[in-house]
Wavefront OBJ file of the C-alpha trace (Angstrom):
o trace
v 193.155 128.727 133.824
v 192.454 128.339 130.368
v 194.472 128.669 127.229
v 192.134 129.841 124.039
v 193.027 131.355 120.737
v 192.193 134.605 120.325
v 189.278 133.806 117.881
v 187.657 132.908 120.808
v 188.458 135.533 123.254
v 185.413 137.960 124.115
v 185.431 141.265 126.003
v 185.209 141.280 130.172
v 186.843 137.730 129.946
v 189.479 137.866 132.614
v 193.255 137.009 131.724
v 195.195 134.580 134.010
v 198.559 136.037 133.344
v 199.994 139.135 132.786
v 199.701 139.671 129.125
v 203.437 141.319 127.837
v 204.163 143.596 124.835
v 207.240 142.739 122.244
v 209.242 145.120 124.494
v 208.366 143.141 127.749
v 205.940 145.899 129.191
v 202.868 144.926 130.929
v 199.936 145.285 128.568
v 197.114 143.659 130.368
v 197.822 142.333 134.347
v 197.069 139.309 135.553
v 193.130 138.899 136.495
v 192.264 142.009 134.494
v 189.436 142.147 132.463
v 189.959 142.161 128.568
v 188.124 145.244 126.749
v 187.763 145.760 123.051
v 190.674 147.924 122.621
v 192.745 145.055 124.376
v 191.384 142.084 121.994
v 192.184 144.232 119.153
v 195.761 144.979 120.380
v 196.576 141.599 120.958
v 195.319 140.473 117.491
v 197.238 143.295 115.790
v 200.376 142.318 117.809
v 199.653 138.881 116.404
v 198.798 136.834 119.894
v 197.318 133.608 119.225
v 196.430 132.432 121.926
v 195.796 134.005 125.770
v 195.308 132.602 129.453
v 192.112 132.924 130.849
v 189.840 132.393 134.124
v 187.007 131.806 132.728
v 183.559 131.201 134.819
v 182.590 127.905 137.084
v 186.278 126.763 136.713
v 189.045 126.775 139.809
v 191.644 129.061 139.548
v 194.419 127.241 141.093
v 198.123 129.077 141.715
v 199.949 128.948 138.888
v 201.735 126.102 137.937
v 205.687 125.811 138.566
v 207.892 125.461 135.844
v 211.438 124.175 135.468
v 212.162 128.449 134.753
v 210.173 131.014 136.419
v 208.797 133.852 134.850
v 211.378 136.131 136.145
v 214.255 134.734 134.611
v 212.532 133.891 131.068
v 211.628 137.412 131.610
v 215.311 138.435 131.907
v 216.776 135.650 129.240
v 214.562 136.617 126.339
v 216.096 140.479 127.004
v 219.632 138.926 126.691
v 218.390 136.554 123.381
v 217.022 139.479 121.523
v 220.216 141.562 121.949
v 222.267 138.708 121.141
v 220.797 137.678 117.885
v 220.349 141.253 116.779
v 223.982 141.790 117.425
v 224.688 138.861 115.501
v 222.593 140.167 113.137
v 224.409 143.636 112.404
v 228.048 142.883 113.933
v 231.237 140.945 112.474
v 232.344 140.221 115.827
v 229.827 139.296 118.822
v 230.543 139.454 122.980
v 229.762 135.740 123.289
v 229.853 136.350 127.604
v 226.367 137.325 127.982
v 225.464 134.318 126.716
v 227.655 131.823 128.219
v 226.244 133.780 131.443
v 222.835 132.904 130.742
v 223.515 129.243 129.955
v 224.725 128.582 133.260
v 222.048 130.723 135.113
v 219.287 128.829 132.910
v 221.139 125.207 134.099
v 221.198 126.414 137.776
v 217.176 127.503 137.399
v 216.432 123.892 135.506
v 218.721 122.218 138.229
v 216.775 123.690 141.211
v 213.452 122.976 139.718
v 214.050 119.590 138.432
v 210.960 118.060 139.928
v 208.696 120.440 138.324
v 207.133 119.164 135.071
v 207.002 121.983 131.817
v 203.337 122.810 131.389
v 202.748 126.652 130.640
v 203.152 127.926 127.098
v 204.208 131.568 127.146
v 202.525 133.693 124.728
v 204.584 134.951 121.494
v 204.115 137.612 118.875
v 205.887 136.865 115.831
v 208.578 139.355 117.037
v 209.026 137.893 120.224
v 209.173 133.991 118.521
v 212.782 133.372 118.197
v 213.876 134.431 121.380
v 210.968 132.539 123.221
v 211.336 129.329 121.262
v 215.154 128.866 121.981
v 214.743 129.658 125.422
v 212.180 127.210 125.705
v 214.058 124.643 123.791
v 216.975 125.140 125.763
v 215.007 124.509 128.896
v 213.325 121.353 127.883
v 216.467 120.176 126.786
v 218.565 120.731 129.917
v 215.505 119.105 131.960
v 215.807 116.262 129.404
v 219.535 115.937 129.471
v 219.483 115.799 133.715
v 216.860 112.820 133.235
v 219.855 111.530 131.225
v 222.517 112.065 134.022
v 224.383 114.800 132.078
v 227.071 116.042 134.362
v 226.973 120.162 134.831
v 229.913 121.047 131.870
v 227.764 118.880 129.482
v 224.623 120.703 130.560
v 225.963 123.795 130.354
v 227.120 123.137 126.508
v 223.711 121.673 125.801
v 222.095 124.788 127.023
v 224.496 127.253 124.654
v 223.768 125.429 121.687
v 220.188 125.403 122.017
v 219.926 129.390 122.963
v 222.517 129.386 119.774
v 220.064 127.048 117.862
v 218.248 129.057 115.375
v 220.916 132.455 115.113
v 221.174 131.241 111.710
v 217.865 132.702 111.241
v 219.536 136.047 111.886
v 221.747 135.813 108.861
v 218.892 135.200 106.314
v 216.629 137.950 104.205
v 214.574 139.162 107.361
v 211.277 139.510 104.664
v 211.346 135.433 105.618
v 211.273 135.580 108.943
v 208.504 138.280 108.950
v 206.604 136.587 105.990
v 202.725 135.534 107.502
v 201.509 132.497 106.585
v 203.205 129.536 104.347
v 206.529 130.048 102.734
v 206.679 129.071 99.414
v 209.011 126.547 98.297
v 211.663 128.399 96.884
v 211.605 130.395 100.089
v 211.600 127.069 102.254
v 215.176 126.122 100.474
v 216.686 129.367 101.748
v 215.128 128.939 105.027
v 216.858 125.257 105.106
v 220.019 127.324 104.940
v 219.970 128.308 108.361
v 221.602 125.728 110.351
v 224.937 126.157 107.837
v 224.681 129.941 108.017
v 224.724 129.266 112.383
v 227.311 127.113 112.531
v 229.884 129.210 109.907
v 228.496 132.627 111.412
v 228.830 131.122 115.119
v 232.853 130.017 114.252
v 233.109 133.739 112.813
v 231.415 136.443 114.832
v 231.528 134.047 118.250
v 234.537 132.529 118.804
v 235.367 130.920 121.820
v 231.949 128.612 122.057
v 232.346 124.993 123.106
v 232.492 122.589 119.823
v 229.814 120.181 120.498
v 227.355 123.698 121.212
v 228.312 124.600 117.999
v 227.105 121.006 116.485
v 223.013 121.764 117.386
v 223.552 124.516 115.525
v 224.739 122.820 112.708
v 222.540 119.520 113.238
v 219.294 120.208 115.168
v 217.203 119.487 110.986
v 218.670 116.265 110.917
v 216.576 113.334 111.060
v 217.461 110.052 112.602
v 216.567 108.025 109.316
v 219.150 110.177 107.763
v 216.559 112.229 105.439
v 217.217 115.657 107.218
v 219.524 118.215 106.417
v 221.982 120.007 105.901
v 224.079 116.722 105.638
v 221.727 113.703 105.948
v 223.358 111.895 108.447
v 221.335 109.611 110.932
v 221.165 108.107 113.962
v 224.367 108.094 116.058
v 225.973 110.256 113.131
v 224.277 113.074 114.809
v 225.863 114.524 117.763
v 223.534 113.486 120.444
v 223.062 117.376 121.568
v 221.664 117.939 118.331
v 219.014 114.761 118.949
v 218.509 116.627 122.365
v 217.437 119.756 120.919
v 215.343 118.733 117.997
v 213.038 116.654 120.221
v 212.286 120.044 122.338
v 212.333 121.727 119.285
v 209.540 120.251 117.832
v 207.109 119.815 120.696
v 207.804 123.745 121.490
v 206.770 124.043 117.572
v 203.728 122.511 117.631
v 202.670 123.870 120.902
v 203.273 127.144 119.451
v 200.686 129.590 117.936
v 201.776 129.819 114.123
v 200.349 132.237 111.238
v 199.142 129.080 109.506
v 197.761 126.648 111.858
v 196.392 126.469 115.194
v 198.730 125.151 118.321
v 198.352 121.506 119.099
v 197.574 120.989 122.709
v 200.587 119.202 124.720
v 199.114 115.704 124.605
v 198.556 115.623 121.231
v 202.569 117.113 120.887
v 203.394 114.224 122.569
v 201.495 111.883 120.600
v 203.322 113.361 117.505
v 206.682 112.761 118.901
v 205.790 109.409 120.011
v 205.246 108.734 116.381
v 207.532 110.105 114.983
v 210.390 108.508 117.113
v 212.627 105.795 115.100
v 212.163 108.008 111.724
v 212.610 111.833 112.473
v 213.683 111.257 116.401
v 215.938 109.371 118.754
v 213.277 106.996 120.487
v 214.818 106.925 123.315
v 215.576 110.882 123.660
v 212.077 110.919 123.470
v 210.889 108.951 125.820
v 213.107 110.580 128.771
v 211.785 113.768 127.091
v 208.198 112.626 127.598
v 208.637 112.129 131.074
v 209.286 116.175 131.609
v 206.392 117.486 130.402
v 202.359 116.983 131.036
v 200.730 116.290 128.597
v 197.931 117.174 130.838
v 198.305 120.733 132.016
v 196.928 122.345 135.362
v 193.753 123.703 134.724
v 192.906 122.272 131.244
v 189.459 120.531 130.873
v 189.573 117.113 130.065
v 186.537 114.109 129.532
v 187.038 110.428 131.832
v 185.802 107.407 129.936
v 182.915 107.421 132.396
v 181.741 110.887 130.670
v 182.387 113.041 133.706
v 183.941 116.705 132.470
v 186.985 117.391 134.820
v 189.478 119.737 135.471
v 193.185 119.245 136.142
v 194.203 120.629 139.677
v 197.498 119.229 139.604
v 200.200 116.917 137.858
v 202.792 115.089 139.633
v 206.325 114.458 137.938
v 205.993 110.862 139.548
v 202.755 110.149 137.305
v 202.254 113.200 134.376
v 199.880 111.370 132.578
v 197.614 110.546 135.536
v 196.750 114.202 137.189
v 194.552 115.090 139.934
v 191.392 116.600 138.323
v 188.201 118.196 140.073
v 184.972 116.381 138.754
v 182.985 119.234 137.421
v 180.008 117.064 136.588
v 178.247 113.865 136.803
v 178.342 111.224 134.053
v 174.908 112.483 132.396
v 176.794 115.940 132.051
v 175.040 118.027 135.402
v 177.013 120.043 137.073
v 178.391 118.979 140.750
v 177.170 121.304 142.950
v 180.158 120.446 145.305
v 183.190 119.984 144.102
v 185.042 116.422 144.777
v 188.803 115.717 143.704
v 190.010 112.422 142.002
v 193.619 111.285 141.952
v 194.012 108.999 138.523
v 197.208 107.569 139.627
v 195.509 106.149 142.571
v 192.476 104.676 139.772
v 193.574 102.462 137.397
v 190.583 101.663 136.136
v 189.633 105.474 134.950
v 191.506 107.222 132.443
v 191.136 110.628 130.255
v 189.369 110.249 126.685
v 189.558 113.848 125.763
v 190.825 117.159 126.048
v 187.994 119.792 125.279
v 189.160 122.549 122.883
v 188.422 126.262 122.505
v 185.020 125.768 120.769
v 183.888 122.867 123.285
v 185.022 124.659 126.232
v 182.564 127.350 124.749
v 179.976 125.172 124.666
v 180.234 123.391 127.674
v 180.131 127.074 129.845
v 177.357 128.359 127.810
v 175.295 125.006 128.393
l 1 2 3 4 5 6 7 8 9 10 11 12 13 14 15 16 17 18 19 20 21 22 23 24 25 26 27 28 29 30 31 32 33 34 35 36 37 38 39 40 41 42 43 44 45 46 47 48 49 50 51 52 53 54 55 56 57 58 59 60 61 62 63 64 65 66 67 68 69 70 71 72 73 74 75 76 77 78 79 80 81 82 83 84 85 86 87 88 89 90 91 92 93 94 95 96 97 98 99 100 101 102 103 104 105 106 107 108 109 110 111 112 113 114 115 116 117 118 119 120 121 122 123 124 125 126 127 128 129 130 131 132 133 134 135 136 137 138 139 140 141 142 143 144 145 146 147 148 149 150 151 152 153 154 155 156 157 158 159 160 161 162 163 164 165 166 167 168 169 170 171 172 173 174 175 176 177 178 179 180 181 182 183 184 185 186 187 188 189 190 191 192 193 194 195 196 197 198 199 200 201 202 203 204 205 206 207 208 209 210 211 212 213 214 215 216 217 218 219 220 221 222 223 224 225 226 227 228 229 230 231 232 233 234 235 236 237 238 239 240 241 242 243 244 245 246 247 248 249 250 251 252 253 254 255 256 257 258 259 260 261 262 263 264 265 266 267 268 269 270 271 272 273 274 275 276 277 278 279 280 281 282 283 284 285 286 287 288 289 290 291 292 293 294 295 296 297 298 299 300 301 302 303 304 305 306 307 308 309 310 311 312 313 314 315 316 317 318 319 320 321 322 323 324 325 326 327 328 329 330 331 332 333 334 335 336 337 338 339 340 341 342 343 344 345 346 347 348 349 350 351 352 353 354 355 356 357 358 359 360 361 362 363 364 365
């Protein structure tokens, strides 16, 4: 299974996962073949990205994830009617979602030895609720790694799924704007986490304080150059740290109007660096250990030249996956298949992850 941008999608290519709609309805199933119509859909929709099987590669069962597609199914139906009633209300039924925090800790509690590897794919109208969600998953996962007890978990998991409502509150022209906001139009996007936090105490009373503080903090840095306030290190409320570790990688892992999505090693790579000046180092290295940076069925290159493909990823060992040696070190193709565990070989390791336009290349070759 294959994640490409959409540039690089062609028709009879055969999607790996059932392919949703803004509304949640099935557009394309699982291991249906993609026709014109379908490709032009999805790019008018404003998909940037789909799951594919594509030829010569395995198609292994799907990866499990900390939440299953069921309930991230169900949880971005509750997000979008939260934030829209937030949106248009002065006072807000904050139940729903106190319901859903402690349904999404249960879900990240059962599956705690699964590692986060499948990005679900967003229109722009379906961003916010995805990107919370997902942020509120990573950061639960995160926070058990930590030894959070079950009431702190739960009032991590509120304030990220309350992260971003500030969004709600702002001229929605931003928030539907394609491409790079301008700067004047960044400033009043900066607003957002002081627009939460006021509109949260307002329209949703009742919330645990510390949920209310991601809200509020999630844009600070730990140098002390973010905002709204430009405190730093243990200044910020260490739910905030949480969430604006998970925040990022789902970011840049995220198809946006003006750049492509980074692929999950290279989000780590970027958090890595970034830890000490923008990030709590040591939030993000318990963070790193929840997600693989490696992802089933991604194609990667071994320092002896051999193309691979990852068949699975143990939480014990994410960086060091089992792949399936898809050919020899002069680039021929096995004609049987033979599985490698890394984490039993030292002495190999993965130089590269192929992209769209390699993976292309490769299957054309």
């Amino acid at each position: 299974m294959q994640r490409l941008a959409m540039d690089s999608v062609r028709p009879e290519m055969i999607s790996a996962v059932d392919i949703l709609d803004p509304a949640g309805r099935v557009l394309i199933r699982a291991r249906g073949a993609l026709q014109e119509h379908h490709i032009q859909l999805m790019h008018n929709l404003g998909f940037g990205s789909v799951y594919l099987h594509l030829p010569y590669l395995g198609q292994p069962a799907p990866s499990s994830e900390p939440a299953s597609l069921a309930f991230r199914a169900e949880a971005l139906k509750i997000l979008r009617r939260v934030y829209d009633d937030f949106r248009m209300k002065n006072e807000v039924d904050g139940n729903p979602l106190r319901d859903l925090a402690s349904k999404l800790v249960n879900e990240v509690i059962f599956n705690r030895n699964q590692l986060f590897q499948l990005v679900d794919l967003r229109t722009p109208e379906t961003y916010l609720p995805a990107h919370v969600f997902n942020v509120a998953v990573l950061s639960v996962l995160t926070a058990l790694k930590m030894e959070y007890p079950p009431t702190k978990l739960h009032e991590l998991a509120i304030g990220a799924l309350v992260m971003d409502i500030g969004e709600m509150l702002l001229p929605q022209e931003l928030l539907r704007k394609k491409g790079k906001l301008e700067p004047a139009e960044m400033l009043e996007v900066k607003k957002h986490p002081e627009a939460g936090f006021e509109g949260l105490r307002k329209k949703m009373r009742g919330l645990p304080a510390p949920s209310l503080h991601v809200a509020y903090q999630h844009h600070e840095s730990f140098d002390g150059k973010g905002y709204p306030r430009g405190i730093a290190g243990a200044e910020i409320h260490e739910f905030a740290r949480i969430a604006s570790v998970a925040d990022m990688f789902d970011a840049l892992l995220s198809d946006r109007p003006f750049r492509h999505y980074y692929l999950p090693h290279e989000a780590v790579s970027i958090l890595h660096a970034l830890a000490g000046r923008l990030l709590d180092p040591d939030i993000v290295a318990q963070f790193a250990s929840c997600v693989a940076p490696y992802p089933q069925g991604c194609l990667v290159q071994l320092d002896t030249q051999e193309i691979c493909e990852v068949e699975s990823v143990s939480v014990q060992n994410p960086a060091r996956p089992r792949l399936q040696l898809l050919t020899d070190a002069w680039g021929n193709r096995r004609k049987e298949r033979e599985s490698i565990d890394l984490a039993k070989m030292p002495s190999r390791y993965i130089v590269k992850v192929l992209k769209d336009q390699e993976i292309m290349d490769w299957l054309l070759s």
